[in-house]
N, C-alpha and C positions, 0 to 999 in steps of 0.2 A: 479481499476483506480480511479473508483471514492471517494472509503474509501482515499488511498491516498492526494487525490486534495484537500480534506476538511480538512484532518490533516492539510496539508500546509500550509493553509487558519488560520488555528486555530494558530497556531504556528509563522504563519509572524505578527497575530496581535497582538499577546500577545510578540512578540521578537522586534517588530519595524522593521521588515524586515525579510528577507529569506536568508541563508548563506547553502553553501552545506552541513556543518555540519547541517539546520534544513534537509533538502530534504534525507540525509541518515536516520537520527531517522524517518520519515513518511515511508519512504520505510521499515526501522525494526521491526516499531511496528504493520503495515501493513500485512506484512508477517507472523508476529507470530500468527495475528489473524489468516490466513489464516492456518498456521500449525497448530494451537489448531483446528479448525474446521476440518482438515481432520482428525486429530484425532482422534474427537469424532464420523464422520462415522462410525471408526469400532465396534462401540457399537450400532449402528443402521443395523439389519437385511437386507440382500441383498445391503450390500453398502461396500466399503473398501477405505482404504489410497491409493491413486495413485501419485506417484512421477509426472507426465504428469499434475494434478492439478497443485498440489505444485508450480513447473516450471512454469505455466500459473499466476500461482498468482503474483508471484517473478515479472515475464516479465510484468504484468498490475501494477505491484507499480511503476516500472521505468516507462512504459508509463504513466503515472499517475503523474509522476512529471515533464516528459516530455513536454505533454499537455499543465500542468499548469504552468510551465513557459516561454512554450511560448505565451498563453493567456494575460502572465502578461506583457510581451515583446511588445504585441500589446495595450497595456491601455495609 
């Protein structure tokens, strides 16, 4: 959620604002971190890929954009 919040952050300053085309790219690029990390468990001893992360990840980039706009809603 919170990698999210900050992309968004980063991305309304530098765009002059937030348009659901930016909140989809923070949710994508959010995610792929979160894919590449589970990845890389399975080359760490007693750990593996679990689709049940993944899914938790995906669900905290949406809350994540959720959150922060309606944080931005209350300003």
């Amino acid at each position: 959620m919170v990698l999210t919040a900050t992309l968004l952050s980063a991305i309304q300053i530098s765009e002059e604002g937030s348009t659901p085309r930016t909140a989809v790219a923070a949710v994508v690029v959010s995610s792929a971190y979160g894919v590449g990390t589970e990845l890389l468990q399975e080359r760490i001893p007693g750990r593996e890929f679990e689709w049940g992360d993944l899914l938790a990840g995906v669900l905290g980039s949406v809350g994540g954009v959720l959150c922060w706009y309606l944080a931005e809603e209350g300003r």
